[in-house]
N, C-alpha and C positions, 0 to 999 in steps of 0.2 A: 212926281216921278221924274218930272225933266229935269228939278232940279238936282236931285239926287244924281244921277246921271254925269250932270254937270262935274258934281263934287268928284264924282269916283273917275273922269276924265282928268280932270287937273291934277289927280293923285298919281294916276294911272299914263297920262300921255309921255312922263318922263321916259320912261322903261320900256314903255311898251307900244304908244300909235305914236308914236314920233314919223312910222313909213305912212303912216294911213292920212286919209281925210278927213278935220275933223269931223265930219256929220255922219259916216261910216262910224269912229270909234263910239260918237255919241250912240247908234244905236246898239252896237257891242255892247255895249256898259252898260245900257238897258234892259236889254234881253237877257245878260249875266245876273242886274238884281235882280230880274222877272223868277229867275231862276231860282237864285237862293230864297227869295220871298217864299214860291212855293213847295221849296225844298221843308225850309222852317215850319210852316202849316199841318204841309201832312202830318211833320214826327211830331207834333203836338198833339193832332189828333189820332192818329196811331197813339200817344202815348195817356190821354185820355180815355180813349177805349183798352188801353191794356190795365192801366191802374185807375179802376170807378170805385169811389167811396158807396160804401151802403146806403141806404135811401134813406131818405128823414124832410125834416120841414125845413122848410128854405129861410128861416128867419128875415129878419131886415137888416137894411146895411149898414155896415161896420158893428153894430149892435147884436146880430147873429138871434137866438130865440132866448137871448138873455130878460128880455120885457116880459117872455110868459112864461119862465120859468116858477115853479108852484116852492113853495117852504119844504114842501113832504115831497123831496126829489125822486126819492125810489119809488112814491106810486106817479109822479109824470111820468119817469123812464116808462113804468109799467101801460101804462094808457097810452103812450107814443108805441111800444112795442105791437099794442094790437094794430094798428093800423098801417104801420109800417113795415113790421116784423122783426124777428127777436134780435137781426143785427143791424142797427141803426146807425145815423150818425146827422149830428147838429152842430151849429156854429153856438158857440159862447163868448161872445167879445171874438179875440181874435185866436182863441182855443178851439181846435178840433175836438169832439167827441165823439166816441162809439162804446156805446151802450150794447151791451149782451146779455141777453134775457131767456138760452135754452141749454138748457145740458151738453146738447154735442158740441156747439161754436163755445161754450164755456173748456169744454174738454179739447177742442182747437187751442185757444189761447193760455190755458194752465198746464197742458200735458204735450201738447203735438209742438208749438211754439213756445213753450216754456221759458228757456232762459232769452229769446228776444224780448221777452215781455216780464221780463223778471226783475227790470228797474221801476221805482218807483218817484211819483211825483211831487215834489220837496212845497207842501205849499207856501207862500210867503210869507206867511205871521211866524212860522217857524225862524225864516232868516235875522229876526229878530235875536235868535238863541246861539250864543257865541260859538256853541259847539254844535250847531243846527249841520245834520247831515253827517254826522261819526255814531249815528245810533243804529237798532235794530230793526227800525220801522221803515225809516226812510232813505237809509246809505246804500248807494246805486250797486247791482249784484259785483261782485268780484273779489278777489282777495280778503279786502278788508270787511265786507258784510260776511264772508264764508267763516272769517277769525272770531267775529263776536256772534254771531251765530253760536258758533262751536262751545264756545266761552258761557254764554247762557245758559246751552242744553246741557251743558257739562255740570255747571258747577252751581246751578239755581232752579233749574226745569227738568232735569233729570230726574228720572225715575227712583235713582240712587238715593239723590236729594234729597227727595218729596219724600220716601222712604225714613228717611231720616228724620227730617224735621215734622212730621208728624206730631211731637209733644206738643210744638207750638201754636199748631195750627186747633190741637186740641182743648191748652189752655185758652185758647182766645175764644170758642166757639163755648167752652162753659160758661165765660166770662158774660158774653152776648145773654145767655139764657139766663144764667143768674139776674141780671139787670129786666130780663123780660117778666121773671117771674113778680118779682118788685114792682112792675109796673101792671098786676092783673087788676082788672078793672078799670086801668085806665085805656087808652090809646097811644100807638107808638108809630111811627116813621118808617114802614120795614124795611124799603129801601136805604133808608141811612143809615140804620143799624149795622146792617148789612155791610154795606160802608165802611163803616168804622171796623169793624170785625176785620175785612178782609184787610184796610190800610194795617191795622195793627200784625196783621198774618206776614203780610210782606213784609212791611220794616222790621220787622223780627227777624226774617231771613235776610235781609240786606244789609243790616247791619247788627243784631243783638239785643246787647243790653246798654249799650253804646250810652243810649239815653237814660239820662236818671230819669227815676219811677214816677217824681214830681211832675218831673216834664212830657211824660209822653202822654196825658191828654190834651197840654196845652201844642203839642207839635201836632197831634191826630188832629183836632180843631183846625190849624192853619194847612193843612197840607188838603186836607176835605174841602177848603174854599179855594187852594191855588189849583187842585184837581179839576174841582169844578169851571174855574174861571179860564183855564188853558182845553179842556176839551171844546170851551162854548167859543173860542175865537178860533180855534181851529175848523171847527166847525162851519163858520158863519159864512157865508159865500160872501167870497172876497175879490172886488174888481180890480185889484192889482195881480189875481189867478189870471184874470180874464184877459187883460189887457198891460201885461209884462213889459211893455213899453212906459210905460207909467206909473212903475212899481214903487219909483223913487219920492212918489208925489203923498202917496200914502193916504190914498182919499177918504177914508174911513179908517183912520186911526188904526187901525188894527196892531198893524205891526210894532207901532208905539204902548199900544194896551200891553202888549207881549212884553216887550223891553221892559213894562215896570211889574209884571209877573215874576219873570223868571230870576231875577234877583233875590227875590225872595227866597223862592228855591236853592238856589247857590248859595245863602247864607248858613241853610241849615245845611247842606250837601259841603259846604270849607269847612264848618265844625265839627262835623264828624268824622269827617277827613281826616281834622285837627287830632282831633283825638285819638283814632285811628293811631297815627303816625307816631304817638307819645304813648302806644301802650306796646310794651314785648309781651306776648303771649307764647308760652311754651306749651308745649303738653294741650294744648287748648287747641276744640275743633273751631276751624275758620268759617266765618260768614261769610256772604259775599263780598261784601267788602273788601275785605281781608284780603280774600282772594284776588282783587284788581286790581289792589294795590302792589302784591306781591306782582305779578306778570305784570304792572306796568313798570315794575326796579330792574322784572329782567329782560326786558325791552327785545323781545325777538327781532331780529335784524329784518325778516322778512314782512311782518306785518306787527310793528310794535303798537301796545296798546298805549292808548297816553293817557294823558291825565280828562283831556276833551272826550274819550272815549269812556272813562268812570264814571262822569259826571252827565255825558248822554246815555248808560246803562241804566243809572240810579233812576232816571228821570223816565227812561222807559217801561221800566218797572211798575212803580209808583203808581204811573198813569195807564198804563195798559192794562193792570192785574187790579184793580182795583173798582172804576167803574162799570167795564163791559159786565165782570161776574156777578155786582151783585144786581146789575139791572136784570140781568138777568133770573136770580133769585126771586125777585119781587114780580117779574112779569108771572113767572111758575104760580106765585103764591095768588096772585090777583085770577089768573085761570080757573084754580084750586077752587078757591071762592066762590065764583060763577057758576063753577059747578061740584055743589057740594056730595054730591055723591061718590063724584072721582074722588075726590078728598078722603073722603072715609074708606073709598078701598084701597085708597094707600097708606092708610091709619092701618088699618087690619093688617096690610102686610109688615108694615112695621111692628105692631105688638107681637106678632105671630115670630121672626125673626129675633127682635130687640127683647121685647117684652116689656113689661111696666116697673120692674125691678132695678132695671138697670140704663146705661144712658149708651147712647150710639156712638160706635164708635167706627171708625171708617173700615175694619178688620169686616163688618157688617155688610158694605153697600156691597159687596160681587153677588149678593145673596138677595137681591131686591130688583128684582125683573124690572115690575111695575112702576117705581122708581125711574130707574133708567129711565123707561120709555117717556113718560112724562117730561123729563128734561129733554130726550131730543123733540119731542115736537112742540116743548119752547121754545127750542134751537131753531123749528123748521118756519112757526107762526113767525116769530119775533127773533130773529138772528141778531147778535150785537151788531155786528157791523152790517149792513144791509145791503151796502155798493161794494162791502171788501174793501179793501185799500188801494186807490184808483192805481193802475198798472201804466207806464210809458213804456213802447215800444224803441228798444233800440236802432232798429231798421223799419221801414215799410213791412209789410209782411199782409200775403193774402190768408183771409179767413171768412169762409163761406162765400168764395166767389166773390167776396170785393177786397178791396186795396184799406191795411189801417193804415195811415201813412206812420213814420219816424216821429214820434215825438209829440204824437198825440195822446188825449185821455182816455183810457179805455176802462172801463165802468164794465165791473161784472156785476148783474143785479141779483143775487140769493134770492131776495126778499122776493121778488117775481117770480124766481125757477121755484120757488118753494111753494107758491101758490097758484103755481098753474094745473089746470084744471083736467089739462089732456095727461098728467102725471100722477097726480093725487087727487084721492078718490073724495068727493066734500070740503077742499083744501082748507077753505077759511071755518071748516069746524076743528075745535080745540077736542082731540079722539087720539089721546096716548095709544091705545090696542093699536093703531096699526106701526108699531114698533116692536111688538112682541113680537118672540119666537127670533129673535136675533137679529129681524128687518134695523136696518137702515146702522152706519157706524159715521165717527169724525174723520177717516182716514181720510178721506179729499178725491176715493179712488172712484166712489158714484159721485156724477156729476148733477143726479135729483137732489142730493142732499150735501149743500157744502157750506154749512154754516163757518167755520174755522178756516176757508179756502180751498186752495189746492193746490201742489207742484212746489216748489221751491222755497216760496213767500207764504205758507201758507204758517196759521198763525206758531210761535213757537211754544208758547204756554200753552198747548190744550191739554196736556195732562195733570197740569197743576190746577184749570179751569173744571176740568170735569171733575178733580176731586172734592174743590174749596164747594163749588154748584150742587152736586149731591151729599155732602155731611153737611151742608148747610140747610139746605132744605131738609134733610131727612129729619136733622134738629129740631127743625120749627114745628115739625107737623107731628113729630113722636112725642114732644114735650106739652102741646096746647092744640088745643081747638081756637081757630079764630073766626071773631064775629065783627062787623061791620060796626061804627057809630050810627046810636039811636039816629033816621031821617037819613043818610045818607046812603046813597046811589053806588052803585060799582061802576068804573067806567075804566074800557081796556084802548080806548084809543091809543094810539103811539104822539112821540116827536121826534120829528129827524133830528139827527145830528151824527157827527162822527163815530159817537155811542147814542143809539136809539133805545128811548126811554118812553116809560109811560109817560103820558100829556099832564095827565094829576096823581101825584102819588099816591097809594098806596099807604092808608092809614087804618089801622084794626084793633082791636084789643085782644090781648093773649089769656086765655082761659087754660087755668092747669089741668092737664089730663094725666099725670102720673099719680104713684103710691103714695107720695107725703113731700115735705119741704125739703127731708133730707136728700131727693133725688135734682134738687136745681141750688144746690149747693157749688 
């Protein structure tokens, strides 16, 4: 302290104790830092007590509760929430978290604080992707997310759309059963199927016919393993997330894994490009494609799309519509399964409806309750995304009485709100009825049930999700009865990831239940 004193004297005596004595200015100069010392104290702790993070576990240092972080993060969050309560918050490396685990602080942070929390968290294996950050997912809210946004619902996920391209989604969906029929007696993959079905649905919409007929199974093939291989690093918890100081060190390859992914992707995404750009189409309806190519020639001044923008749509596409839906198909079918009686009253409703004469057609599904219901409490059991798409705070912002700070992760947990027990009635029983009578919808406006999210960000495909989810199942289960391989077990456990998936897939054999061959033609 005295030297201090000292210091702030010899700064100070020019100006100011030149009249005084130095052992007088020396205690001046003391009593002055005494001051400021306890000046700076209080406002810290005043500002301690005014901005408290939510309670949670204290991890260890520098390391934060990154050592006991579990693989199946959404049932941690869930077991930290009982103990701490539904808004938490933990160190990850040198990341802030807050986890949300109840309807009202869920409706705080999607509805009441909406657009503070309406950016999102770019994780690092992405930055690996040239045009990482001009896409739908992850481009921070403002102008240019509001543009492609717009650009999606308009001209690919619109009602309009999906109206339209119906034939395709149709041809593809016979295509599936045809191949299933072929395959009775044996066993079949239904999640891949599934898969294949929905990639073929898309790129159909995204670009045509683009590809010759030769090649679109050997491009469905490659796009099914770069799907797979970009959701699993996206997924995979990444210590340069954690520790962004060190991002450049790339200590688990990830982002290197990424660099020799997405290449691949850009080769087929420049060729069709290519092609694209060397065909005049007159008189001819446009694909997406089509379409973003045109709006990127007429370049709006105010939020032009580029070429980084085409090639991050395609790529959102692809991967977004593709995995979450059909995991989700196969989760429905594996339920079904378990419990074969729900099964057959949704046989019944479908012959009653359909009938056996004829093949489903999506003109069908407004007319299938029971249906319905079944997919939302897929939705509510096993939601694709399980955390949602972690949310960054533009500002600090209070929510339930504590402080989320700027810039932190904030984890909304569905998979939790959907199984809590003070909400839903038996929650971990798979019981479509309590969706009848019109209970429960996707809009995002109940905060009990937000499989697709909520507010702003929440997902933009769920109209084209709900339709590919019910004429795809309605398919499966109107066309065959499925049975299990001779000795084997059902098993519904999950696995985390970005899209959460069954742990062991989903393997059955398809038994024909219509009038003749001619109906799986």
């Amino acid at each position: 302290m005295v030297l201090i004193s000292q210091f702030l004297f010899q700064n100070l005596s020019k100006s100011v104790c030149n009249a005084y004595e130095e052992e007088y200015a020396i205690v001046l100069c003391t009593f002055i830092f005494i001051i400021i010392v306890s000046l700076y104290t209080w406002l810290v702790l005043i500002k301690r007590n005014q901005y408290q993070l939510p309670p949670g576990p204290k991890g260890l240092p520098i390391v934060g509760s990154l050592p006991f972080l579990d693989p199946e993060i959404h049932c941690y969050f869930a077991n930290l929430a009982k103990s701490y309560g539904p808004i938490l918050s933990l160190k990850l490396g040198k990341v802030t978290c807050v986890v949300i685990s109840s309807p009202g602080l869920a409706h705080e942070v999607l509805k009441d604080h909406d657009v503070t929390f309406a950016n999102r968290e770019i994780p690092d294996a992405s930055r690996a992707i040239e045009y990482c950050g001009h896409d739908i997912a992850f481009t921070n809210y403002g102008p240019e997310w509001q543009m492609l946004r717009k650009v999606c619902v308009h001209h690919m996920l619109g009602n309009t759309t999906l109206v339209a391209s119906y034939n395709l989604r149709r041809r593809e969906m016979r295509s599936t059963i045809g191949y299933l029929y072929s395959q009775k007696g044996s066993s079949v993959n239904i999640g891949e199927q599934m898969f294949l079905t929905l990639l073929n649905v898309i790129t159909s919409m995204l670009w045509g016919d683009t590809i010759q007929v030769e090649e679109r199974e050997q491009v469905g093939t490659e796009f099914r393993q770069l799907v797979a291989e970009v959701t699993e690093l996206l997924g995979k918890p990444n210590l340069s997330d954690f520790f962004p100081g060190l991002a450049w060190l790339d200590l688990q390859g990830i982002r290197k894994k990424m660099a020799m992914v997405i290449p691949r992707f850009d080769n087929i995404f420049d060729k069709l490009i290519g092609q694209r750009l060397g065909i005049e189409q007159f008189g001819v309806e446009k694909d997406f494609l089509q379409v973003l190519l045109q709006l990127k020639n007429e370049r709006d001044p105010k939020t032009p799309l580029t070429m980084h923008h085409v090639k991050a749509l395609l790529l959102d596409m692809v991967v977004g519509g593709t995995d979450t839906t059909s995991s989700t198909v196969e989760f429905a079918m594996a339920e079904l399964m378990n419990k074969p009686m729900l099964m057959k009253k949704a046989q019944q409703e479908l012959d009653t409806v359909v009938g056996s004469d004829t093949i489903v057609e999506e003109s069908h599904i407004p007319k299938l309750p029971y249906l319905h219901a079944i997919v939302k409490e897929v939705l509510r059991l096993h939601p694709a995304l399980p955390l949602l798409i972690p949310h960054r705070p533009s500002e600090s912002c209070v929510v339930g009485g504590y402080t989320v700070p700027e810039g932190a992760r904030v984890f909304v947990n569905a998979w939790a709100i959907h199984r809590d027990a003070t909400i839903w009635k038996k929650p971990l029983e798979f019981h479509p009825e309590r969706f009848l009578n019109g209970n429960g919808d996707y809009s995002g406006k109940n905060f009990n049930y937000i499989p697709f999210g909520s507010g702003r960000r929440m997902c933009a495909g769920m109209a084209m999700a709900e339709r590919m989810v019910m004429h795809s199942l309605a398919s499966l289960l109107h066309s065959f009865d499925w049975e299990l391989p001779a000795g084997e077990n059902l098993d519904l456990s999950e696995k985390f990831g970005i899209v959460m998936k069954k742990r062991i897939p989903l393997v059955a054999s398809p038994i024909p239940r219509l009038s003749g061959p001619a109906m799986y033609k």
